[in-house]
C-alpha positions in Angstrom: 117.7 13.1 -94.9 118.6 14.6 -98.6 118.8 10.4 -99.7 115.1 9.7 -98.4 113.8 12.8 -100.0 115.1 11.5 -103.2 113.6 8.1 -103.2 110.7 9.1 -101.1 108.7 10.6 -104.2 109.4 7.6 -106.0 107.8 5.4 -103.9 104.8 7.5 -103.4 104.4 7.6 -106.9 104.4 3.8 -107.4 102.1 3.4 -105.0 99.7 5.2 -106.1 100.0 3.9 -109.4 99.3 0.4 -107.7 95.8 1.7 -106.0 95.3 3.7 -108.8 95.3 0.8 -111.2 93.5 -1.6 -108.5 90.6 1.3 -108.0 90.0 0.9 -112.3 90.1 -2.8 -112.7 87.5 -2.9 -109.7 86.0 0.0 -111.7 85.6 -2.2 -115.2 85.1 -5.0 -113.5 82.2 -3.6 -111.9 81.0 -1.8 -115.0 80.8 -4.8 -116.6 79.6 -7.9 -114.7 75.9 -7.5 -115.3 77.4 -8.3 -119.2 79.7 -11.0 -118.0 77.1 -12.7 -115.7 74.2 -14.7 -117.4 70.8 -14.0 -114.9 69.5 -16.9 -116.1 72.9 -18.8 -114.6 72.3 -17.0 -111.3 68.7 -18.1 -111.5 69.4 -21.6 -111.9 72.3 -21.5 -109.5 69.8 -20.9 -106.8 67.2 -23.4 -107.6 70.2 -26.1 -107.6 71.4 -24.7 -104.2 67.8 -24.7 -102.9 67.3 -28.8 -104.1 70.6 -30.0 -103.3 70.0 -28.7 -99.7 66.4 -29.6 -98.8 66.1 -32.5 -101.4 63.1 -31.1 -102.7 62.0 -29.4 -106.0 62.6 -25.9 -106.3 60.6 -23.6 -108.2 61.6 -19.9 -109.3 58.4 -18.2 -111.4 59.3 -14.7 -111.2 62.3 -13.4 -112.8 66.2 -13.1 -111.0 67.1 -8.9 -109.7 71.0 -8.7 -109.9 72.5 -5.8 -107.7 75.9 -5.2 -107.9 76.7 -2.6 -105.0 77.6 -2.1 -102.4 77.7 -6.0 -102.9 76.8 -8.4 -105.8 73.1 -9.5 -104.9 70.5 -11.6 -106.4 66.6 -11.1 -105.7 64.3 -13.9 -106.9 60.1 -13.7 -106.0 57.7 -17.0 -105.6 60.2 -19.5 -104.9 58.3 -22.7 -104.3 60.2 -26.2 -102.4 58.4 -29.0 -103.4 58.3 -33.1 -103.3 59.9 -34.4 -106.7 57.2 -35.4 -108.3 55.1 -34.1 -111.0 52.3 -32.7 -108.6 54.4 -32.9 -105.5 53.2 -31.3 -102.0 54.7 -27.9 -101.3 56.8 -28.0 -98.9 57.3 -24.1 -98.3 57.1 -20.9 -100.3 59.1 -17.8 -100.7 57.2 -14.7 -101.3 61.0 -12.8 -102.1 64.6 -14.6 -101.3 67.8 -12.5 -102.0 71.3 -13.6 -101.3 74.6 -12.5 -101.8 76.9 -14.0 -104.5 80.7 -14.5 -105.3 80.6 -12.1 -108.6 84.3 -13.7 -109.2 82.7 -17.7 -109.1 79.8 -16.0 -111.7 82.2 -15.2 -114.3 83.7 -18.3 -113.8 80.4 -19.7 -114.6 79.8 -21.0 -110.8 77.4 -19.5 -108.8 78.1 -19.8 -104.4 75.3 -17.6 -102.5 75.4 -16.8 -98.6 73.9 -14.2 -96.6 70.0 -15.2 -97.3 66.8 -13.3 -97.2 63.7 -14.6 -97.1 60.6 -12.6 -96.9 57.2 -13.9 -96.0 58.2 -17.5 -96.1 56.0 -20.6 -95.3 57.5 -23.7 -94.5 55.4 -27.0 -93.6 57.7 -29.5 -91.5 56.4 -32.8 -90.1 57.6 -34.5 -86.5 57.5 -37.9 -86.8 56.8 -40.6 -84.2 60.1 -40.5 -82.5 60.3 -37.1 -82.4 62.5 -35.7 -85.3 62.2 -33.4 -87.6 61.5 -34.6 -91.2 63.9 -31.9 -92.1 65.1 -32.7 -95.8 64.6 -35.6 -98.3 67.8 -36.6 -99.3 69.7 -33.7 -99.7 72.7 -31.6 -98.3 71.2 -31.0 -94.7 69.5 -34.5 -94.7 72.8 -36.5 -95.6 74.8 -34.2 -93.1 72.0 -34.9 -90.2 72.8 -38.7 -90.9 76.0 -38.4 -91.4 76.6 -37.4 -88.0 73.7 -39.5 -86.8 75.5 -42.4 -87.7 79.0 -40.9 -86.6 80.9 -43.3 -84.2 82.5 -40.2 -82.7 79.6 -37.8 -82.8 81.9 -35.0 -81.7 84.6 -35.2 -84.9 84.6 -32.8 -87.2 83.0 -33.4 -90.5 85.5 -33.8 -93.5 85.6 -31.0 -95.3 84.5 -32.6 -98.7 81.5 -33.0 -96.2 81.1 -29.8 -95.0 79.8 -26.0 -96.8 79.1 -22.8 -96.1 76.4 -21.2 -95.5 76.8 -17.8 -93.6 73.7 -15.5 -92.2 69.9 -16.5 -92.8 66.9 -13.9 -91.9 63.5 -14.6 -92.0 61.0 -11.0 -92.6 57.2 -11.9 -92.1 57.2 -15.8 -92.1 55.1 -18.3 -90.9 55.6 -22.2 -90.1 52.8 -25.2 -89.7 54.5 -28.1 -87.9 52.2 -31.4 -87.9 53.1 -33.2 -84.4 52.8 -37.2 -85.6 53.0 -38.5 -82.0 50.6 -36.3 -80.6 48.4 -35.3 -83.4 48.5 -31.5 -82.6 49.3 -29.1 -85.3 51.3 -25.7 -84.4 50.9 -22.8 -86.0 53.6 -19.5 -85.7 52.9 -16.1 -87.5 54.9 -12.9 -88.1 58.3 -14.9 -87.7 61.3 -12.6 -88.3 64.6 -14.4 -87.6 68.1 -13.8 -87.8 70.1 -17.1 -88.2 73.9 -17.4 -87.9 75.6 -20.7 -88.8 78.9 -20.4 -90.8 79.4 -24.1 -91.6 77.5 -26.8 -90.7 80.2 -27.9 -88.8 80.2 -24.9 -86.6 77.9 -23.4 -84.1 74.6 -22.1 -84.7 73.3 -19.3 -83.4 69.4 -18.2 -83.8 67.1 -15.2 -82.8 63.3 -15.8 -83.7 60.1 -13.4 -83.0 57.0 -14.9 -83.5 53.1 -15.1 -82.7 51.9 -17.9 -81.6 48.0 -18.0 -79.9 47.8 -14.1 -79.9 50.8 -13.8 -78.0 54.3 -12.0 -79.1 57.1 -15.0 -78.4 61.2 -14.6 -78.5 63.3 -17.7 -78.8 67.1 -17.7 -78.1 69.2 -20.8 -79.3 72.5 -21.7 -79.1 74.4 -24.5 -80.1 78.1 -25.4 -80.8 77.1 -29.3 -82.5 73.7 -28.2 -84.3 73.8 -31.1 -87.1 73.6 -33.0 -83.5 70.7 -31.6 -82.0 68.8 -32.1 -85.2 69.9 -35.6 -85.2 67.8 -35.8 -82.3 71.3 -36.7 -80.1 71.7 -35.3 -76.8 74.2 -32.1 -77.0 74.5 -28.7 -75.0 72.5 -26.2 -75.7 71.3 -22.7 -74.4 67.7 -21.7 -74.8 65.8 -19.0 -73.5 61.7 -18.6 -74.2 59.6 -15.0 -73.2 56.4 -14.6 -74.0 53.4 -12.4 -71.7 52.3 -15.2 -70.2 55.4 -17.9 -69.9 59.3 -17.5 -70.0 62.2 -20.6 -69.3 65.8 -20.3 -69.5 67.3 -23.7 -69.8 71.3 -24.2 -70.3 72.6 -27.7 -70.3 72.1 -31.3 -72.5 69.3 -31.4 -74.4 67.7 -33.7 -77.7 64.6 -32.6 -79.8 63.9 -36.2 -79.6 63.7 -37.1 -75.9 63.4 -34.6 -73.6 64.4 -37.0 -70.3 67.6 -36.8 -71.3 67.3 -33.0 -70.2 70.5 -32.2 -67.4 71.1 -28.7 -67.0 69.8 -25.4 -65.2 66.3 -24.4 -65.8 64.7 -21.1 -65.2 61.0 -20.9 -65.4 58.2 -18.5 -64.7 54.7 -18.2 -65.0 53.0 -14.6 -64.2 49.8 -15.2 -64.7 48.6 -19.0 -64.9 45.1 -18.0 -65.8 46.3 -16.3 -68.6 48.5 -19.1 -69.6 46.1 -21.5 -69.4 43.6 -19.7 -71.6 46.8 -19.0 -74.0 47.5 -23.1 -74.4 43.9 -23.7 -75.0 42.8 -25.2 -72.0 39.7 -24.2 -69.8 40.5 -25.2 -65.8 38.4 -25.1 -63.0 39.7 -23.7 -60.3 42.5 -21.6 -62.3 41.8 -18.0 -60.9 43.2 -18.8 -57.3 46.6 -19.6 -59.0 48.1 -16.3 -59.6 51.9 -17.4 -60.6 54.5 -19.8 -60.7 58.0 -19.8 -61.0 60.7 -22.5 -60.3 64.6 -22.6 -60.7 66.2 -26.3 -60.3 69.4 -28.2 -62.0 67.5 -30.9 -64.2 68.9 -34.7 -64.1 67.8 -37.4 -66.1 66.8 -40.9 -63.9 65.1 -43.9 -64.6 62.4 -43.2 -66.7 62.2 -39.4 -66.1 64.0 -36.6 -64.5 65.1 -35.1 -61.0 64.6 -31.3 -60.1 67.4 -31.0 -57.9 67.8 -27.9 -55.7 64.3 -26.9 -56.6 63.5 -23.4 -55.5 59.6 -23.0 -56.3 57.2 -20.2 -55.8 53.3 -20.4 -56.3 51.2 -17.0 -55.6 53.1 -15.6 -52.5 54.7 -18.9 -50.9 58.0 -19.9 -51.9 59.4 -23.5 -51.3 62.3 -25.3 -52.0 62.9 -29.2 -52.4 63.0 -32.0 -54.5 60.6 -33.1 -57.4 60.9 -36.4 -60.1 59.0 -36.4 -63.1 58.7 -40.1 -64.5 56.5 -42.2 -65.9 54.9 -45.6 -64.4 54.9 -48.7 -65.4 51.8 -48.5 -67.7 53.4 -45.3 -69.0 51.7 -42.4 -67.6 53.4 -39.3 -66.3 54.0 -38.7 -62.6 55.5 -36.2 -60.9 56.5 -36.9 -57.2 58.8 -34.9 -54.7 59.0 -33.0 -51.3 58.4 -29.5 -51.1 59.1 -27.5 -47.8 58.3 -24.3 -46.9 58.3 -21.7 -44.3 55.1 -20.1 -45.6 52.7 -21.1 -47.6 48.9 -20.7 -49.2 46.9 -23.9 -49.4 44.0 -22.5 -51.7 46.6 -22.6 -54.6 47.1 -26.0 -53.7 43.5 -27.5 -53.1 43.1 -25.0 -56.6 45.4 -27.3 -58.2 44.2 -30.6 -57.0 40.6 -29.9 -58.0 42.3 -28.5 -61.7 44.2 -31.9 -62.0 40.6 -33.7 -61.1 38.5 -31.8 -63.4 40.9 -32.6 -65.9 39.0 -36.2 -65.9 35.7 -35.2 -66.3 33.9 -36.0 -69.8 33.4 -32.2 -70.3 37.1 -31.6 -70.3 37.3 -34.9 -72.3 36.6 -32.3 -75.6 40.1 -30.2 -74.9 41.8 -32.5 -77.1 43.7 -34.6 -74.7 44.4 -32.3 -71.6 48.1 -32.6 -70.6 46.8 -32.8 -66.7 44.5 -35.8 -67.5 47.3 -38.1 -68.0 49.4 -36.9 -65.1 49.4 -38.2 -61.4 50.8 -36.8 -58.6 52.4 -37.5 -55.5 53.8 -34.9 -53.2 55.0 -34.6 -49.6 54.4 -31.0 -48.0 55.4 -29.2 -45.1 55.3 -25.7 -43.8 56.5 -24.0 -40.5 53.2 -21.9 -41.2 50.2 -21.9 -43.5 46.7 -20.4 -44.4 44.2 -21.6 -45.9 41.5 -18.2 -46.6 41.4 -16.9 -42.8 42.6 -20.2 -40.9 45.8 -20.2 -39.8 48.2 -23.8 -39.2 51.8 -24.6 -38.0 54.5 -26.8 -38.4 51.8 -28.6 -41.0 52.8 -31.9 -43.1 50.4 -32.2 -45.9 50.4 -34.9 -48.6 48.4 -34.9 -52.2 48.0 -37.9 -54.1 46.6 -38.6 -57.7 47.3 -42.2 -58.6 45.5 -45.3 -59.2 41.9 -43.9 -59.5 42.6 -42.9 -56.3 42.3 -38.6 -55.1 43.4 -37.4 -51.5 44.6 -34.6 -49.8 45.9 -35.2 -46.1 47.3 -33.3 -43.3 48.6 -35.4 -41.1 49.6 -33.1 -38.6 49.8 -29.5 -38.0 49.5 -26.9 -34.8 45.7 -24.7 -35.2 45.1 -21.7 -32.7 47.1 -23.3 -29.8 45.7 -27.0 -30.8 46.2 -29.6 -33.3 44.5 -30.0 -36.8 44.3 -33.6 -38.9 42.4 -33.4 -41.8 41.5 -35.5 -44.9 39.8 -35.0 -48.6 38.9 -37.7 -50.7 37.8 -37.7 -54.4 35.4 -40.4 -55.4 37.2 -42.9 -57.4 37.1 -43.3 -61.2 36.1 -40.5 -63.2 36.5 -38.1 -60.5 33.5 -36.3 -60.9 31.2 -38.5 -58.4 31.5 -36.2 -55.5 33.7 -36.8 -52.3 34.5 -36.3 -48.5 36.3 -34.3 -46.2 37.9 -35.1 -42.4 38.4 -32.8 -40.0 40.1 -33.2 -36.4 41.1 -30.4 -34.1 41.9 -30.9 -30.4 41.9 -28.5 -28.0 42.2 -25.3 -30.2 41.2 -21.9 -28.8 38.4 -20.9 -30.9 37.3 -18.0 -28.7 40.5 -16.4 -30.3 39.6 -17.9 -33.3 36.0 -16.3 -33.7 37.7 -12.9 -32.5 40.4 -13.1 -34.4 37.9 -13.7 -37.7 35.3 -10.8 -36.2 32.1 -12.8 -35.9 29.2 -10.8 -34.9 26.7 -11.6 -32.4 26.4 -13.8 -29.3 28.8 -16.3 -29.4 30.9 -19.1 -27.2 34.5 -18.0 -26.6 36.0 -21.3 -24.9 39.8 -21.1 -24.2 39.9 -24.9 -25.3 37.6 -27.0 -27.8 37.2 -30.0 -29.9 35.7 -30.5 -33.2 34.9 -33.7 -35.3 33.7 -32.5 -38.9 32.9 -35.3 -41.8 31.3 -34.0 -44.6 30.2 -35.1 -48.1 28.9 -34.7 -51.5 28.0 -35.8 -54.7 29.0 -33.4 -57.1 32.3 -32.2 -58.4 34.2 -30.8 -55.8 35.2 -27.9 -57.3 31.5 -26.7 -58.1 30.0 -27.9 -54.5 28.8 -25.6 -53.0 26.9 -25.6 -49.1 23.8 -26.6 -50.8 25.4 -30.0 -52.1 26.7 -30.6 -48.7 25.8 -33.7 -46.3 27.6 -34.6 -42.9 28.1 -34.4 -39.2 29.4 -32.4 -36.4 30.6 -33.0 -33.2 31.7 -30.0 -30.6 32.5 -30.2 -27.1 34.3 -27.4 -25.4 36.0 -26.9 -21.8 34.6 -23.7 -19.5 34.2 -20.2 -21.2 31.7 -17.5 -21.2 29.3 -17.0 -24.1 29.2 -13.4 -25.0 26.3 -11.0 -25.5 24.0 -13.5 -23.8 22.9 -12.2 -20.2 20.3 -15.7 -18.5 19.0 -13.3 -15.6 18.0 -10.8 -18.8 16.8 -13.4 -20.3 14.2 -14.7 -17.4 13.2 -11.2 -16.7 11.9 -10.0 -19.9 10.3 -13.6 -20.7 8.1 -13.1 -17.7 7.6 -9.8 -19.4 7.2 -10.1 -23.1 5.4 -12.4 -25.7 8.4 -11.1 -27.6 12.0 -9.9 -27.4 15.4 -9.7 -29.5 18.5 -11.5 -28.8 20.2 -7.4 -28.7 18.0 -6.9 -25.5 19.9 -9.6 -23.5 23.8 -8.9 -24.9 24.6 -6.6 -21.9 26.3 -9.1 -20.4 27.8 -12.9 -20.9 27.1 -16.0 -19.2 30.0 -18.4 -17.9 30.1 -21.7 -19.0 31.7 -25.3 -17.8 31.0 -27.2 -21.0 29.8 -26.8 -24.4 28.6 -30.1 -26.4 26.9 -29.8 -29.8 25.6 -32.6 -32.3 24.7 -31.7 -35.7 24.2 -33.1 -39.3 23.9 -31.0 -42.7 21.7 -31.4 -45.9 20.3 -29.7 -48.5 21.9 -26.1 -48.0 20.9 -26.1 -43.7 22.2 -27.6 -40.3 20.2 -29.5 -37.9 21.2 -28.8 -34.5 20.8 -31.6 -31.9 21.5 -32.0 -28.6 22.9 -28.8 -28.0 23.6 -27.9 -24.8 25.8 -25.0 -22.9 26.1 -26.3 -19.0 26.7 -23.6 -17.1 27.7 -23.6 -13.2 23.6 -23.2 -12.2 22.0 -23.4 -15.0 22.4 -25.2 -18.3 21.0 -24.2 -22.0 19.5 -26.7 -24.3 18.2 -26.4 -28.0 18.1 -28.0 -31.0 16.4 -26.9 -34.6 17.3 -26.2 -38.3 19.8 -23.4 -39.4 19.2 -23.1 -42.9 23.1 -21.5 -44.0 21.6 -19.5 -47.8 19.4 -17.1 -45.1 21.4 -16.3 -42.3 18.2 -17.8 -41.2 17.8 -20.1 -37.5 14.6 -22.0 -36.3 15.5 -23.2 -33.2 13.7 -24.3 -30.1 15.6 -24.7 -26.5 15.3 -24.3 -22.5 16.7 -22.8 -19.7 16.8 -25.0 -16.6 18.6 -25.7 -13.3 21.8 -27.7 -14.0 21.5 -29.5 -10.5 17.8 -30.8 -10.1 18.1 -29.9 -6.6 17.4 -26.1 -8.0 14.8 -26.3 -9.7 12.0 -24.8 -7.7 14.1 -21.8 -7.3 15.2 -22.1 -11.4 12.0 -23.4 -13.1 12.5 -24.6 -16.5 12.0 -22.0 -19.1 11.0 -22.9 -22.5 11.6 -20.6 -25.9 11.5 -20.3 -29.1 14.2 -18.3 -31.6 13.5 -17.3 -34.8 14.2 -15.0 -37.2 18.4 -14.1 -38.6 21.4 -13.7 -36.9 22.8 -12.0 -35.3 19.8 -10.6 -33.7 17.0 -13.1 -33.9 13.7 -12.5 -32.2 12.9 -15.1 -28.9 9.5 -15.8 -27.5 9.1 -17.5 -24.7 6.8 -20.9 -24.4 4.9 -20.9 -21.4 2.9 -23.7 -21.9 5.6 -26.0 -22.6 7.9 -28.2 -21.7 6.5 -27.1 -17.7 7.0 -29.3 -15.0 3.7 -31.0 -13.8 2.8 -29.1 -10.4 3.4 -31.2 -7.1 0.2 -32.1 -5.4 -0.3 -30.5 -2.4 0.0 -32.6 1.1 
């Protein structure tokens, strides 16, 4: 113990000499580097850095800031990149750019910078016709970008004559203009603040953007461990997430900037509002208010000429499917996406919404949306659902296909259970432009529409037949999606086993026509008469129905009418008969003749005396 205390002080005492000495040459040296360091050799330091890594001309007008705590700093305003030439194009600006610098390499006479600001930038970048970035011309990042592009191993590390620092980039307040070449577009991004890390460019990059882009507040998440690869346009992993209001993706797996069916990875995608998105890209769709949102999750696969959703879980509005969808592109290069979807519930309006979206995408109105994305896209898919709706109709077990391809539109159900029957059905799009008009076919077998109008709480007298059949063709020639009953042509056929038709009492009926000029159907709905069979003929133009040979057989006596049901008014003109159903009875069931008029559900009937009467028997 008495031997440490005696060498203990000394050491103390050296040591502190040591730091003390250290904390004054840091002191002096501090003290005086602004007079060792030449601005103007900091100044020119970063316009060589700036052109030996873009390629370009830079252009410093405002004079250098030097800072020298808590870290040697350099502040330079209106920094201009542009083309080499006398008046070349600018290429970006830099309202203020700051970076840190090795104070030790300035004395020296050297100047390396890292950890770069740049406030309110603009940059102007061009994609060309294959899909790359026209990122530099010639310089540092441009002969890396090749460097690797024409790598034999494209996953070696660069030599390290090859390789350079760079450290921490943020963006404060930017803004970038990229001209797409193969599609003509140009994008536009405001307010970008960004925080960029990439050590080396051989090492992983890691970047966190904000921007505005069409009104809307965006975030972009990207990560890469071989970035020099990606902006090769070479296929390498990469995680990316996009959320915006109106449209967010998560997407981890191979990716290229150049070709995006070389995509293979997890994808995450949602949709909350589709309206909303589809006003945010620009677009105007018919039909876009009955989608409400969409969402998928699926592992991506690149095919032949295209890609695979594989264990595709999809969600539109309320019904959520899962499946398997191919985008690819036919032989004459157009974009088609094909698949099975199954569900175990699902909403057709969303559906039939869509189809009539991807036809109005043809019309010459939406000709003027700059090249709609859903104009050159057909479709082919193959759906089925253990039940389904379409506004108060209800189906099961339904298999339902929708094709767009070849000029040609259709949307079939092939087969599918409807209220205790069966339902086919069939829509068809004019060819061509798709705005011609077109037809629809409907089948359904021995369905219980008696449940079916009570289920739906229709008012009035009505036939409620355990069992019936219907035959429906209809046409028009306007756009679908703006047809309305008006535009309508077609036929219908109806024939139905026994039931009773409610709120309709015959004996009623014959009493107060013997009785009255006048009367209203609510006069004769104490009771209901029992039917055998129900069979109904009747076509449709111009906004009303024309009913004709209607009649209700009853067990002893039968109901016949036919007349015009216009469908704006509620309105009915009909004219019909009561008469014996065996001719046997009619002396003691004489044929009575009326006339109903007025809207439903409680018309006014007037019986015809004078017509439609049997010529009396002459006496004996």
């Amino acid at each position: 113990m008495r031997s440490a205390s005696r060498w203990l002080p000394a050491v103390a005492r050296t040591t502190g000499i040591i730091l003390l000495t250290i904390l004054i040459v840091f002191a002096v040296f501090r003290a005086t580097a602004p007079f060792l360091i030449s601005s103007g050799l900091v100044r020119s330091g970063i316009e060589k850095a700036l052109s030996d890594w873009t390629g370009y001309r830079a252009q410093i007008e405002g004079d250098p800031t030097l800072e020298f705590w808590p870290t040697p700093r350099v502040t330079l305003n209106q920094v201009t990149i542009r083309e080499p030439t006398r008046n070349g194009k600018v290429l970006g600006h830099v309202d203020s750019l700051s970076a840190d610098f090795s104070l030790w390499s300035a004395i020296r006479g050297h100047a390396h910078f890292h950890e770069f600001h740049f406030l309110r930038p603009i940059l102007y970048i061009r994609r060309d016709e294959n899909g790359l970035i026209d990122w530099t011309n010639e310089g540092r990042l441009s002969k890396a970008i090749e460097q690797v592009e024409t790598s034999s191993g494209q996953g070696l590390p660069m030599r390290k004559d090859q390789d350079a620092a760079i450290g921490m980039l943020t963006i404060e307040d930017g803004s970038v203009e990229m001209t797409d070449e193969r599609s003509g577009n140009i994008y536009k991004l405001g307010a970008v603040n960004a925080d960029i890390s990439w050590p080396r460019l051989s090492q992983a990059l890691s970047a966190v953007i904000l921007a505005r882009f069409n009104g809307q507040d965006i975030k972009l998440n990207f990560d890469s461990a071989q970035p020099l690869l990606f902006f090769a346009g070479k296929n390498v992993n990469t995680t990316t997430s996009f959320v915006s209001p109106v449209i967010s993706w998560t997407y981890t797996g191979v990716t290229s900037i150049s070709d995006f069916s070389a995509l293979s990875g997890n994808l995450d995608l949602s949709v909350p509002n589709v309206p909303s998105f589809i006003a945010w890209s620009g677009q105007r769709l018919p039909a876009a208010d009955a989608l409400k949102n969409i969402s998928l999750s699926a592992n991506i696969a690149a095919i032949d000429n295209g890609l695979r959703f594989n264990n595709l879980s999809f969600k539109i509005n309320d019904s959520t499917a899962s499946g398997i969808m191919d985008l690819n592109y036919t032989k004459a290069g157009k974009p088609k996406i094909s698949g099975t979807l199954a569900f175990d519930q699902m909403n057709l309006n969303p559906f039939l919404a869509a189809f009539s979206m991807r036809l109005a995408a043809e019309t010459a109105i939406d000709a003027l949306l700059n090249g709609n994305p859903l104009q050159r896209l057909d479709l082919d898919m193959r759906l089925s659902s253990n039940k389904a709706a379409l506004g108060p109709f209800r189906f099961e077990n339904i298999g339902a296909s929708l094709l767009v391809a070849g000029g040609k539109a259709k949307f079939d159900i092939g087969d599918s259970g409807f209220e205790s029957g069966s339902l086919t059905a069939h829509l068809e799009v004019a060819p061509g432009d798709f705005d011609g008009g077109g037809k629809l076919q409907i089948s359904i077998r021995n369905a219980d529409f008696g449940g079916l109008f009570t289920r739906l709480k229709l008012i009035g007298p009505l036939p409620m037949p355990s069992s019936a059949s219907l035959d429906l063709s209809l046409s028009t020639t306007k756009p679908i999606w703006v047809a309305n009953l008006s535009d309508v042509a077609g036929t219908l056929h109806f024939t139905s086993s026994a039931g009773s038709f409610r709120q309709f009492d015959i004996s009623t009926f014959r009493t107060l026509a013997a009785e009255k000029a006048f009367f209203r159907m609510s006069d004769i709905a104490d009771s209901s008469f029992d039917f055998d069979s129900i069979n109904v003929d009747a076509s449709f133009a111009k906004g009303s129905a024309e009913v004709q040979n209607a009649a209700i057989t009853g067990r002893n006596e039968t109901i016949s009418f036919n007349g015009v049901v216009p469908f704006r008014t509620n309105g009915l003109a009909l004219s019909g008969a009561i008469e014996a159903t065996s001719p046997s009875d009619a002396d003691e069931l004489p044929m009575l003749p009326f006339f109903i008029g007025g809207s439903w559900p409680n018309p006014v009937i007037s019986p015809v005396a004078t017509l439609l009467q049997k010529p009396a028997q002459p006496q004996q």
